[in-house]
N, C-alpha and C positions, 0 to 999 in steps of 0.2 A: 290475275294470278300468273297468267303466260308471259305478260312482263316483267313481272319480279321472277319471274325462275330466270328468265331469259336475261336478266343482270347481275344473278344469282352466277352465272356460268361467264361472268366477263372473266379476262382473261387479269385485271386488277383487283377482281373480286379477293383473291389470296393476301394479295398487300394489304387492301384496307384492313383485311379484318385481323390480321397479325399485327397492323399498323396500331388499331385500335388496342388490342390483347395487351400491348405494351405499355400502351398511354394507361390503361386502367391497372397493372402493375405497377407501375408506377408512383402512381395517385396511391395508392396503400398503401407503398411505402412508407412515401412523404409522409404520410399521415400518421403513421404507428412507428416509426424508425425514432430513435432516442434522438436528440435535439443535439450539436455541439454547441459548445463554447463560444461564443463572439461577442467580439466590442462592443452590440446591440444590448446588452444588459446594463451595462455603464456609460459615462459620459465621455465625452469627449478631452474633458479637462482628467480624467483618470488615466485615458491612455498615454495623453503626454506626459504628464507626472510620472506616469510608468517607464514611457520610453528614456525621460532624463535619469533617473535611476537605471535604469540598465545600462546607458550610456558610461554613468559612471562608476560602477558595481562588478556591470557582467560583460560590457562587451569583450573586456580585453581575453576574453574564453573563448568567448560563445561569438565573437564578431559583432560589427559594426550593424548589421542586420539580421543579427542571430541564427545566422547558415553555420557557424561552428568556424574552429581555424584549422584548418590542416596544418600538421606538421610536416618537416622535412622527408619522414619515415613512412610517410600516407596512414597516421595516424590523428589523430583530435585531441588539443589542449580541450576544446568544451564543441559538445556534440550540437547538432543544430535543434534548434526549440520551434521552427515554424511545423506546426500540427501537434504541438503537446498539450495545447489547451490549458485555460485557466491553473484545473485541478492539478497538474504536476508540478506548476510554479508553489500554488500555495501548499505543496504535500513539501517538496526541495527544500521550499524559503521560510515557510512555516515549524518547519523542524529544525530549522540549522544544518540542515546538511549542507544547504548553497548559503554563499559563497562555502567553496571549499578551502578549509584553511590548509592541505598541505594534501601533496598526491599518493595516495592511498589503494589498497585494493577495494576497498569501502568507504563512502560518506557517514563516518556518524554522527548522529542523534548529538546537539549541542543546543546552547543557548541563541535562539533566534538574532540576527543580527539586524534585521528590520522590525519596525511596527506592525500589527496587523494592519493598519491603514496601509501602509507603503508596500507592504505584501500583496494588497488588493489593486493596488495599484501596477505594481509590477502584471500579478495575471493577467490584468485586463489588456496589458499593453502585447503580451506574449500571445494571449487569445485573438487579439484583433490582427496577427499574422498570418493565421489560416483556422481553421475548423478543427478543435481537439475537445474530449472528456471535458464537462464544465464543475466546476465545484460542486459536489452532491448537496443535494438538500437533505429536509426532513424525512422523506419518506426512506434513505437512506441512515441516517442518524437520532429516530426519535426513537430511542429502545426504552423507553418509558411505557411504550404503547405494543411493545412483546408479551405474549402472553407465556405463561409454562409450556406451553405445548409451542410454541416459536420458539421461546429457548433453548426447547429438547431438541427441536429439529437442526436450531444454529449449530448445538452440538456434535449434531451428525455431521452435515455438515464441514464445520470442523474439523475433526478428526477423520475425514476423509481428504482435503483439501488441503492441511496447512498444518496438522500435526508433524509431519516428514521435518517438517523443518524449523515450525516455531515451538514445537513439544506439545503436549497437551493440555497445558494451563496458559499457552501464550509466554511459556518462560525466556524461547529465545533457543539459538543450537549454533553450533560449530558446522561451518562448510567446508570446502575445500579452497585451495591459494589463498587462504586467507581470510578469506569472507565468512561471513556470520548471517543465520536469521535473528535480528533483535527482538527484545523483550518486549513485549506490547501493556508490559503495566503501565499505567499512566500516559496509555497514547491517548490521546480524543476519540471521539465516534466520527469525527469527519476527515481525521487523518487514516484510521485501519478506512475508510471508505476511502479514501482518494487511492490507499496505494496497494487496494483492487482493481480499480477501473485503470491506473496507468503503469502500473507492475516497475517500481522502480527497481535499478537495477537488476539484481540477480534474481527480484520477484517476480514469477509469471504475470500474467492479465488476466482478470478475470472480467470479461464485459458482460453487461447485462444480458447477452443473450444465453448468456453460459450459466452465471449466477445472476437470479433479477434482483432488484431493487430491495423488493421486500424481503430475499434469503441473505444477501448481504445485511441488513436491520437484523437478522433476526443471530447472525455469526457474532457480529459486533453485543449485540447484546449476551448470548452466551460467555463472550470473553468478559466482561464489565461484571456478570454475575458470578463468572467462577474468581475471577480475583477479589471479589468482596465475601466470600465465604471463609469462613474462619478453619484454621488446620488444627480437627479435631480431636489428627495424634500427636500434637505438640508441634514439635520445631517438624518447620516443612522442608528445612534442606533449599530454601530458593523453586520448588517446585520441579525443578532440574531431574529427577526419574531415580530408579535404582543404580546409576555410575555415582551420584554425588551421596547419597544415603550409603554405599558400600564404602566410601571413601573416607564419611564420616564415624561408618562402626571401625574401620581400619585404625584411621591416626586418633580418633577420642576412647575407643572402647579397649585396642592394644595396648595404645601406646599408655592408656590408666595401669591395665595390669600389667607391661611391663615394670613402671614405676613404682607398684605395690610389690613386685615382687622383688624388686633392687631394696625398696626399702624394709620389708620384710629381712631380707639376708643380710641387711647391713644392723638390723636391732635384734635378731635372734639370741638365742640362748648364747650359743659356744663364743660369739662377739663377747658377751659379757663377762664370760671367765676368762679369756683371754685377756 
């Protein structure tokens, strides 16, 4: 015992055991820390097939090693891709917003101009540039497996996160300089997940430490159930709130009774003795 107190009070006693403190921090991280994106998931022959499509697609953007090109202005024709991971190639190239057909305050929403094959390909090749968000799985995307009570929550949810901007049914909203939050009808469950986890554009991030895995599954399922619900009181207006529902009592409910009342005065009595 008089030896162990007695090495107990070395003067390295302090280091080892912060030394240690660290390394066991550490090791839990490693261990429970989300996984990135890397080339380890795909082959070899996917990253090159990826890299010759970029070569001849993106680099003249984004550069020859996708560090992005400055401008003369210390601006960017296309920003740099090393740490965007899989998941932002296939949210970008999967949607058609990449390539960009023309410079805009926004990318929109168009017809895919690659394969999913080639898409997968491209990620893999952009993922095996450094460590980013990887393409969500299931546990992310199976809202099949949401109960009522996860779709009420997704709804909370919801409408505390992303009503501000997408509306309350996912209809989509008006920003400022131009920009828009788009419509999430007929996104995918793997698209609304990717462009949480890499906040394109003007969309925040939401990382699994903020939103996890399972409250993400359970938002995406809220939206997938409220757009397949039928609008009870007839025409729904686009979903779009009381600006477009005032706009359509204004020009269809006025502008009827202005025209009953033009044609009322135009076949009235005193027209006819006249």
């Amino acid at each position: 015992m008089r030896k162990l107190s007695t090495r107990r009070r070395h003067p390295l006693a302090g280091f080892v055991v912060l030394l240690m403190a660290l390394l066991s921090v550490g090791g839990v991280y490693a261990a429970v820390a989300p996984k990135a994106a890397t080339a380890e998931t795909t082959t070899a022959n996917d990253v090159e097939a990826g890299r010759e499509l970029f070569l001849i697609g993106c680099a003249s953007c984004h550069g020859k090693n996708a560090t992005g090109i400055e401008t003369k202005r210390g601006g960017n024709y296309g920003p740099s891709l090393i740490g965007v991971g899989a998941a932002s190639v296939d949210f970008q190239v999967g949607t058609g917003r990449m390539p960009l057909a023309q410079s805009a305050p926004q990318a929109p929403r168009k017809k895919p101009e690659y394969s999913a094959e080639e898409t997968r390909q491209l990620a893999a090749y952009v993922a095996s540039l450094g460590p980013g968000p990887a393409i969500p799985g299931k546990e992310y995307t199976d809202v099949k497996k949401a109960s009522v009570e996860d779709i009420r929550e997704g709804g909370e949810l919801f409408r505390s996160n992303c009503t501000a901007c997408h509306n309350s049914v996912g209809a989509g909203g008006a920003l400022p300089d131009g920009r828009y939050a788009p419509s999430l009808k007929d996104v995918s469950a793997k698209h609304i997940a990717e462009a949480m986890i890499t906040g394109p554009q003007q969309m925040p991030l939401f990382s699994d430490d903020v939103i996890t895995p399972e409250d993400k599954r359970n938002i995406i399922a809220y939206v997938k159930k409220v757009q397949d619900q039928p609008n009870y009181g007839g025409l729904g207006g686009g979903g779009l709130g009381p600006v477009v529902d005032g706009l359509f009592i204004w020009v269809i409910g006025i502008g009827g009774l202005v025209i009953a009342a033009i044609w009322i005065g135009a076949h009235g009595a005193r027209v006819k003795k006249s």
